[in-house]
C-alpha positions, 0 to 999 in steps of 0.5 A: 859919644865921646862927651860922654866916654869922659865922664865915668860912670861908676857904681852905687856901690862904689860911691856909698863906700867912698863919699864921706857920710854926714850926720846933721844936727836932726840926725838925717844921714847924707853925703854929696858926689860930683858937680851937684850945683849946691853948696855944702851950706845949701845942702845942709840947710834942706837936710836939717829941715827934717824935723827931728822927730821926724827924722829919728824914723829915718835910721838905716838910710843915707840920702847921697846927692849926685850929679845924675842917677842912671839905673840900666841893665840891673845896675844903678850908676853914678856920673860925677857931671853933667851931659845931656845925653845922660840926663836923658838916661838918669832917674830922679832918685834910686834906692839901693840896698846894701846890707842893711842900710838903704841909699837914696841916690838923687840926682840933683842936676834933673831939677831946675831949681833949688825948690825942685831939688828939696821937694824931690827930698822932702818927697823922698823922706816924706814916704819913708817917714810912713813906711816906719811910722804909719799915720797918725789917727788924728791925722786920718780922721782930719784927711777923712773928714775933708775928702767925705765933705767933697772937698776940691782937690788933692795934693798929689796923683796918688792920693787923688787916684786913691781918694776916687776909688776910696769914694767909687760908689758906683762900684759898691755902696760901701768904702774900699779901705784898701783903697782908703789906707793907700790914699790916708799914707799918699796924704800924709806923706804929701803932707809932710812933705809939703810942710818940710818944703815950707820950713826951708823954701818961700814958695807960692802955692800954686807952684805946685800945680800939675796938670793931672789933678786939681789941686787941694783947695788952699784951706784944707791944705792949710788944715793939714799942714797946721796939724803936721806942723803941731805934730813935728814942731820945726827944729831950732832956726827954722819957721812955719808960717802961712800966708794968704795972699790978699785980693786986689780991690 
């Protein structure tokens, strides 16, 4: 206990008031505190992948990248370090209102790596960006088309729960569009999420996986991620490219 009697956990509030927020070229407001094991050039280089076309949807938020995230008793706080009896009580992000602006606190000492602390991110910013935009129409008849043909997987536990009950046809001969609009916004966001990874990071694919669901097969995602790719070109310094890896003869 006296480890953690050091570090003093303070309020979201208190933080959204007093870290300085920036603005990046794209127009994404964020601002760091603490120990956040990133450098200002690291961060900035995530935040500027937001497309900004994207980003323009994302006014009235600010992202605050933070050592650790706690939300107990009704109250989000920050600590400013690290311990490991406090990572086991923080969250890997908080939204908290203030007025009419929202913060996204995201603790970036939860993530083993810089991948996992973008895609955290992207993630974020990915279901914002739907909040205010919806999905595009083209968008929906692609994903649509993709799960009617049966094809293998999904590319997150929501959209895959969403897709099944969308498609449950043991429950009724015709389409849960309840269902359908949940799973069309889960894949969407996905999507774009996925896409801003990709601008930012080399990764492999299959570093995505988890256990849960099986993951989209890889050229339907290819599909998805070309026609996010045409929809929100990348801002000027940032590529999109895929790469398939060759068999061994």
């Amino acid at each position: 206990m006296a480890e953690v009697a050091q570090i003093p956990l303070l309020p979201a509030s208190k933080i959204a008031q007093e870290a300085p927020v920036q603005q990046a070229e794209n127009g994404v407001c964020f601002a760091s505190y603490g120990d956040i094991h990133l450098t200002a050039e690291e961060l900035q280089h995530i935040v500027q992948a937001v497309p900004a076309s994207v980003a323009h949807a994302l006014k009235h938020r600010a992202y605050y990248f933070v050592p650790l995230a706690i939300h107990e008793n009704e109250e989000t706080v920050v600590a400013a370090e690290y311990t490991v009896e406090l990572s086991d009580r923080a969250v890997c992000h908080r939204n908290v209102t203030f007025g009419t602006a929202e913060c996204i606190f995201i603790s970036t000492r939860l993530m083993q790596d810089r991948f996992a602390l973008a895609f955290e991110f992207f993630i974020n910013a990915g279901h914002h960006f739907v909040d205010a935009a919806g999905v595009p129409e083209s968008f929906s008849e692609l994903v649509w088309s993709q799960a009617s043909a049966d094809v293998r997987g999904e590319t997150s536990q929501d959209a895959w729960e969403s897709r099944r009950r969308a498609l449950d046809k043991s429950r009724s001969d015709q389409v849960d569009e309840k269902a359908k609009t949940t799973y069309l916004e889960s894949v969407f966001s996905d999507a774009v999420a996925i896409y801003m990874l990709s601008l930012t990071i080399d990764f492999d694919y299959m570093d995505l996986r988890e256990r849960e669901y099986p993951l989209l097969a890889a050229p339907a995602l290819a599909e998805r991620l070309r026609h996010v790719a045409g929809l929100f070109p990348p801002n000027p310094g940032y590529d999109f490219e895929i790469r398939y890896r060759r068999r061994n003869a």
